[in-house]
Structure formats: structure tokens, C-alpha cells
N, C-alpha and C positions, 0 to 999 in steps of 0.2 A: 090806860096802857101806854108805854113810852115808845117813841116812835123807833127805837131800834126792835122794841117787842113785838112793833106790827110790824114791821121788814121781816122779823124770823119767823113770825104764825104767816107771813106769805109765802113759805118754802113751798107750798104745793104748790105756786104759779109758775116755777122753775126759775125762769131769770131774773129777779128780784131777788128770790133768795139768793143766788149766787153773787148777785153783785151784794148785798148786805154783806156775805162771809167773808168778804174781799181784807176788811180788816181784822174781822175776829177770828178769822182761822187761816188763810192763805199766806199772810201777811207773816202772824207770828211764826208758820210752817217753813217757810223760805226763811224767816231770820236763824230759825233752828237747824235747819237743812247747811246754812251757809255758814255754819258758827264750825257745826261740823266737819264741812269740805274744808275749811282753812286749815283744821290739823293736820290736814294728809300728806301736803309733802315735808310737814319741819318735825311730827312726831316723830315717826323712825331716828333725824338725824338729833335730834335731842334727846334722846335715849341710849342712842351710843354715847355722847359725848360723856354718858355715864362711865366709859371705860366697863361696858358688859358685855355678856358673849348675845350669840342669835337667840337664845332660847329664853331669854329673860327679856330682849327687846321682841320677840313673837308675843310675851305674853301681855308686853305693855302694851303693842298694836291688838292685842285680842281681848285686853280688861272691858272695853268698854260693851264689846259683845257678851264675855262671860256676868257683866252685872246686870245685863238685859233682861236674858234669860231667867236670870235668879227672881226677876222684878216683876215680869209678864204678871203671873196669875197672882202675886200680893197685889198690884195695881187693880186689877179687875177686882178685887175685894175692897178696895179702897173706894171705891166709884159709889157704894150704898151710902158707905159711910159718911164721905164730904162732898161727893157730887163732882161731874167732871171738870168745871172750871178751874174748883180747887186744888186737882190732881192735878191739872197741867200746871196748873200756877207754883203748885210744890215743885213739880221735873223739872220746868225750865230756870226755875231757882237753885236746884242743886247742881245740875248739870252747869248753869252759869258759874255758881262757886266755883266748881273743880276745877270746870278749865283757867279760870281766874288764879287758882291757887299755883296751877304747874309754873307758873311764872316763876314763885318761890321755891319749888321743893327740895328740900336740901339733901334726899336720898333719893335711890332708884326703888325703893319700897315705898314710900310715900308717894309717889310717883303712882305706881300700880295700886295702891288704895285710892288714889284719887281717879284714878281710870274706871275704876269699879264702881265707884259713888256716880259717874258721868253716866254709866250704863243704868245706874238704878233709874236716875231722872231720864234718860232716855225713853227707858220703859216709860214712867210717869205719864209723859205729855205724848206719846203713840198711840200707848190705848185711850187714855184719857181724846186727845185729839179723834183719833176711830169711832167712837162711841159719839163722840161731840156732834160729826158731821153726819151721823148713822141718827141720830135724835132730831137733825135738824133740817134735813132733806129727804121729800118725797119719794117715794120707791122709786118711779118714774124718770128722776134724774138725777139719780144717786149714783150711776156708773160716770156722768159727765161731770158730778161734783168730785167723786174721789179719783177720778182721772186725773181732774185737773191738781189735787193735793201731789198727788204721782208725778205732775210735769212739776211743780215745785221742787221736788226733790232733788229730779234730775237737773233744773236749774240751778239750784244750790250746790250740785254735785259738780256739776261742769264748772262753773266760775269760781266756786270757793278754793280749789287746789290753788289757780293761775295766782288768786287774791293775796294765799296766806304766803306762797313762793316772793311773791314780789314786797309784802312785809317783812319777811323774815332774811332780806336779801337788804332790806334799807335799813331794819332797825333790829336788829338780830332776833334768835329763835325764842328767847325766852318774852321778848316783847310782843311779839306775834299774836300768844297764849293771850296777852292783854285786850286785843284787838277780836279775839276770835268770842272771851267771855263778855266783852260789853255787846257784839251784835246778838248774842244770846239773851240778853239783858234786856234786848229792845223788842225780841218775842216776848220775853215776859210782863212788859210791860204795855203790849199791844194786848194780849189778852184779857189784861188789869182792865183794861180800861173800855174794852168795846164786844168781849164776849160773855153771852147770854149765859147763865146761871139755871141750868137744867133745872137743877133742887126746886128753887124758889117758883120759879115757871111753873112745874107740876104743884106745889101747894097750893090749895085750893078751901078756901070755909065751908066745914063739915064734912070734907074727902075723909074716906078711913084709909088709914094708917095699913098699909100691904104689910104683910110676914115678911119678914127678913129670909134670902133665898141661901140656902147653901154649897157649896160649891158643889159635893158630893152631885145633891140635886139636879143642880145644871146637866154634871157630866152622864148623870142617868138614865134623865131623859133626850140629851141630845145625842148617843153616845154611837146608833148608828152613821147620822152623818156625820159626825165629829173622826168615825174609822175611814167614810170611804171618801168624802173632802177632806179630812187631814192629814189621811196617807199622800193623795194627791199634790196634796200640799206641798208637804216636804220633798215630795220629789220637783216640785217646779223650782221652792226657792236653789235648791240642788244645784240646780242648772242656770240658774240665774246670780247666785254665786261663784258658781264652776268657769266660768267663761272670761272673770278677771284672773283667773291665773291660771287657765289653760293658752287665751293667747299669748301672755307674754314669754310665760316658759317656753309653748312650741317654738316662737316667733327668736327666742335668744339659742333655746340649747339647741332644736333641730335643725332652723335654717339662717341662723347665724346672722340676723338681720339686727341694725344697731339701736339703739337710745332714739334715734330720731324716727327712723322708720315705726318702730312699736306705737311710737306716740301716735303718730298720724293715725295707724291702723285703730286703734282705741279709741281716737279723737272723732273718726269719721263714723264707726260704729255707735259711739255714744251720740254722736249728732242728729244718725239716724233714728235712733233710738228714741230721743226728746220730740224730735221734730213728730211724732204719732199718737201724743197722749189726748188731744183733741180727737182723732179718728176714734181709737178708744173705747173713749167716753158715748161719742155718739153710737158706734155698733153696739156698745151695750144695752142703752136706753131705749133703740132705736127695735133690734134685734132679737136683743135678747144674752144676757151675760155667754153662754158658750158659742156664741160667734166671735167673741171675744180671746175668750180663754183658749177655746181647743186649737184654733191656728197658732196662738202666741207657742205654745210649747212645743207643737209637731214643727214648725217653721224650724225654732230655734234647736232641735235634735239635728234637724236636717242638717244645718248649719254648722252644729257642733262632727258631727258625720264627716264634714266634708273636709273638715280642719287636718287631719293626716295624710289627703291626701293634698295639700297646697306642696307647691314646689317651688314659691319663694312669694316675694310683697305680694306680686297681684293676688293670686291665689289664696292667700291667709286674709287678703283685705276683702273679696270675697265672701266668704265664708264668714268674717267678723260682723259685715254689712248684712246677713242674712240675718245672722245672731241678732246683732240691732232691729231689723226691721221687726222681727219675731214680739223680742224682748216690746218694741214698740206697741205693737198692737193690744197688749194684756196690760200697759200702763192704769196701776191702780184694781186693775183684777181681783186679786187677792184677796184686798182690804172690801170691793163691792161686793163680793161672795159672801164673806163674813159678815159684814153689815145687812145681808138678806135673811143667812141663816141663823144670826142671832135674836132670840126670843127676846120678847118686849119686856120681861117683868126680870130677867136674868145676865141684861144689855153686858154691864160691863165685866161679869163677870165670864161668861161665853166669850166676848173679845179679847180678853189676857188670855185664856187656855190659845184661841184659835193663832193670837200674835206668839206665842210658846213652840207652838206646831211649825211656824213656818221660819222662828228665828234656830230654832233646831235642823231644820235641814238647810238654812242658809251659813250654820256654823260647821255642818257638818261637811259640807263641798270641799274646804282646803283638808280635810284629814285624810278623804274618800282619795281625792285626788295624788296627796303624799303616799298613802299607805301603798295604791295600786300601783302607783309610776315605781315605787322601789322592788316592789315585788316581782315586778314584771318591765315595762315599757312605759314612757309617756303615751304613749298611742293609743294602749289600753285605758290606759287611765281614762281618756278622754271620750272612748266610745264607753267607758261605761256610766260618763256624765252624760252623752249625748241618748244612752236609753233611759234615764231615769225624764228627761225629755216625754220622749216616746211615753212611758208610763204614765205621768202625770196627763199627758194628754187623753190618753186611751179610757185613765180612769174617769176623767170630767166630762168625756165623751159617754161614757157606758153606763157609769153608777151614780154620778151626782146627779141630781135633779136641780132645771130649768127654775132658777128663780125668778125668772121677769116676766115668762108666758108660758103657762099659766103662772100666778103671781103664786109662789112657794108661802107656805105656812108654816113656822117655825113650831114645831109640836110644844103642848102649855108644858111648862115648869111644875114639880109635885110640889104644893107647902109643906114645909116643914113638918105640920101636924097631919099631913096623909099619911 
């Protein structure tokens, strides 16, 4: 056995495993998280320079979400077939290309096809990635290993903007896209080179060969928790969505506060925010996941609650800072919920439907929020992000079951031939 294969058969000691992940999964997660934050502030302005209106540059900021979606549960079907190394190793390959390509593209249609291809590989290397760390770590510290995948994110999220501004400010916007595909390049080629190969690890001389599971199947037998954690679900991403464009809107259209102020209030909520994914991790492991979960969403209602009634920075900062700390404390939630509730013989297939569930109500925040604010008020709009809050809370509190104490049993998979 190679000595990185006894580093990963020690995940049950807890910290060994996690320093082993350090380069097979943390590493390339951050270069993928950071490949990402670079496009955010030069996409928008490189899609104008298309000379197009809002609703074709909305769609190019939203391709990458709508080819997520489309990819979720093909990826979890993909996971029997080639195994999760090779999934991720496909996503962060195509995702690399695309953004490598916008450098070139000589239409705003090409453009949005390759936005779409970036969301496919997205999908790829998330679930592929979920399933990875969900195979490779102990129950027991499986809330402080995908915690810390979570504080990743948010690391990549916070410095990748500042990164790709100050690129695309020396060596213009389309050179940027160059910069943003080769750190992409280096997740890929960090997982080439030092993560473990699920497939191969489970072959074993004279193992039989498992029935190939079906999706149908998965969703049959899992299909009461899959109603009352997925509904939950979507109401969290909801709100966890909802709150990048409830405070800026309130913050510009109600109280008339500028470019610099917004930032701060965002910058300081997101700081609180990152700065929790350690706490997290240990209340989950520690606790038990809904010491976790149920404050992160009731916190952050509160918080969203409080937002109409601010009456100028402090008050909004406030209210943003709660949001943060809320948002903080459920760092990686989501994904450790899933990684409990997912059946052993149906892994990746149960994590694309579960990643489907929750990028549906994180898509679904900016419409929730257009559709009420015109119908009615931004104020409305916002208290009725801040009860989908309240809901997801009530429902994780009331109908989902405790997966850490007592340890949750994911109900068996039917074969095929039952």
C-alpha cells in the first residue's frame, strides 16, 4: 500500500486525514474557488463591451449557474461510471478551457456557450469533490473536514474579486480570463497528481461486482428525506443567496448610501462570515449537525428582519454583521447534511439530486426577490427572504433527523432486480 493510501485509510484518526487532504482536495478547492472569484468583477464589464443590453449580460452573469443545474444529477450518474477522481478531473478541465477560451471569443454567443460549458465542469468537480470528501472521512469529522472545504470557498471568494480587479486593471480584461484559467489549471493538476482514486481503492480480488443503481431507485427510497431536507434546503440556499442582493439594493435604492460604503458593509459581513468555518466544523462534530444548522438560518432571518428597519450605515452594517455571523456558523452545513444522508451504494448519485435541490433555491433568490420588490416593495421582498430563513430553520428543527447523535442510517438502495 502507498504511503499516501495509508494517509487516506487513516481518515478515521481525524487529523491525519485532514492534513493528507491538504493537497488532494483543499488545495485544488481553493484554486477552483479562486479561478472563480477572479471573474466577478471583469465579467459584467466584459460583456458590455459587447455593446448588449442588461438582459443578455444577466444571462452571461447567470450561464454559469444555469449549466450547473443542467449537470448536478448527469454528474452523480457519471460518479459509477468513471469514479470521482475522474469526474473532477473532467470539471476542472472544462471549466479551465472555457474560461481560457473567453480570452478569444469573438461573439456574445460564444461567449454564453462557454459560460454554460464552465457551469457543466462546475457541476463535475462539486459533486465529484462532495462525494470525494464524503468517501474519505469519518462521520465523526466530517462536519470539520467540509467546514473547512466551506472556509475555502469563502477564501477564494474574498480574495479572488480584489485579485482579478487588480489584473484586469494592469493587463486588461480579456487577459485576466488567462490568469483566472491557468489557476484553474493548477486545481487540476493538483488532483492529477495527489488525489486518491475511489474506483481503484474499492477493487478488491474476488469482490463481486454491485448491480448498477438507478436513479429512479435512489430517489424512491430516499424520497421522504430528500421532501423534508430538500425542501429545507432550498429555503436556506434562498436566503443565503437572497442577502447578496437584498443589501446592496436596500443599501443604494432606500438609503442612498455610496460605492464605498456598500463595500465596507459586504466586506465586513463577509469577514464575519469566513472568520466561523472552524467553529462550524467543531459544533457539528462536537454537537451534533442541528447545533449547527438551526442557529445558522434563524440567526440569519433575524437579520434579514432587521434590514428594513436600518435607517442608514450603522444599522444596515448591523443587520449585514448578523447575517454574516448566522451565515457563519452553518459554514459547509449543507454539503455535511448530505454527505450523512447519502446511502453508501448510491453516494454519487443521491449528492447531484441533493446539489440540484439546493442550487435551485440559490438560483431561485434573485427572481424571488425581482418578482416581489416590482409587485410590491423592496421591504417585502426581503421579509419574505427573511421567512424562507425562519422556514428552513423550523423545518431542520422539527422534521429532519439528527445525523451525528444518534448516528442516522441512510435507508438501503432497492437493486435494480427487486
Amino acid at each position: 500500500m502507498s504511503k499516501l493510501k495509508r494517509k487516506m485509510k487513516a481518515s478515521a484518526t481525524g487529523g491525519a486525514s485532514l492534513r493528507a487532504l491538504i493537497l488532494a482536495f483543499y488545495l485544488p478547492a481553493l484554486m477552483a474557488t479562486l479561478g472563480q472569484g477572479l471573474l466577478v468583477p471583469i465579467l459584467p464589464l466584459y460583456a458590455a463591451d459587447f455593446e448588449i443590453g442588461y438582459l443578455l449580460i444577466g444571462l452571461v452573469l447567470a450561464g454559469e449557474g444555469l449549466g450547473t443545474l443542467i449537470a448536478d444529477v448527469p454528474t452523480g450518474l457519471l460518479q459509477r461510471r468513471f469514479g470521482n477522481k475522474q469526474v473532477m478531473l473532467m470539471g476542472l478541465l472544462v471549466k479551465s478551457i472555457s474560461i481560457l477560451l473567453l480570452f478569444a471569443a469573438p461573439t456574445i454567443w460564444v461567449v454564453l456557450l462557454l459560460r454554460l460549458f464552465a457551469g457543466f465542469g462546475r457541476a463535475m468537480y462539486t459533486v465529484s469533490a462532495h462525494v470525494y470528501v464524503t468517501n474519505n472521512v469519518d462521520l465523526g469529522q466530517r462536519g470539520k473536514a467540509i467546514s473547512m472545504f466551506g472556509g475555502t470557498h469563502r477564501l477564494g471568494g474574498f480574495i479572488g474579486p480584489a485579485i482579478g480587479g487588480v489584473a484586469a486593471g494592469m493587463l486588461g480584461l480579456r487577459a485576466a480570463f488567462l490568469i483566472a484559467g491557468l489557476v484553474t489549471a493548477v486545481g487540476f493538476a493538483l488532483v492529477a497528481l495527489f488525489t486518491q482514486s475511489r474506483r481503484e481503492e474499492k477493487r478488491k480480488p474476488g469482490a463481486l461486482e454491485e448491480h448498477p443503481l438507478h436513479l429512479l431507485s435512489v430517489l424512491q427510497s430516499n424520497y421522504r428525506v430528500l421532501a423534508s431536507a430538500g425542501t429545507a434546503q432550498v429555503f436556506a440556499q434562498m436566503i443565503r443567496a437572497g442577502r447578496t442582493i437584498v443589501i446592496p439594493l436596500f443599501a443604494a435604492d432606500v438609503l442612498g448610501l455610496g460605492f464605498e460604503q456598500i463595500g465596507y458593509i459586504v466586506s465586513i459581513s463577509v469577514a464575519i462570515d469566513f472568520s466561523l468555518f472552524v467553529v462550524a466544523g467543531w459544533l457539528m462534530d462536537r454537537f451534533g449537525r442541528k447545533f449547527a444548522i438551526v442557529p445558522c438560518f434563524g440567526i440569519q432571518a433575524i437579520g434579514m428582519a432587521l434590514v428594513p428597519f436600518a435607517g442608514g450605515f450603522a444599522g444596515l452594517l448591523f443587520a449585514a454583521a448578523l447575517i454574516g455571523f448566522g451565515n457563519g456558523l452553518g459554514a459547509g452545513s449543507m454539503m455535511t447534511l448530505g454527505s450523512d444522508l447519502s446511502p453508501d451504494r448510491s453516494r454519487g448519485e443521491f449528492l447531484g439530486v441533493w446539489r440540484l435541490i439546493g442550487d435551485l433555491g440559490h438560483t431561485g433568490a434573485p427572481l424571488v426577490v425581482g418578482v416581489v420588490a416590482d409587485m410590491l416593495v423592496l421591504s417585502s421582498a426581503i421579509w419574505v427572504i427573511a421567512g424562507t430563513g425562519l422556514a428552513a430553520s423550523s423545518i431542520f428543527l422539527f422534521l429532519v433527523p439528527e445525523t451525528l447523535k444518534p448516528k442516522y442510517t441512510p435507508p438501503p438502495t432497492p437493486s435494480p432486480a427487486s
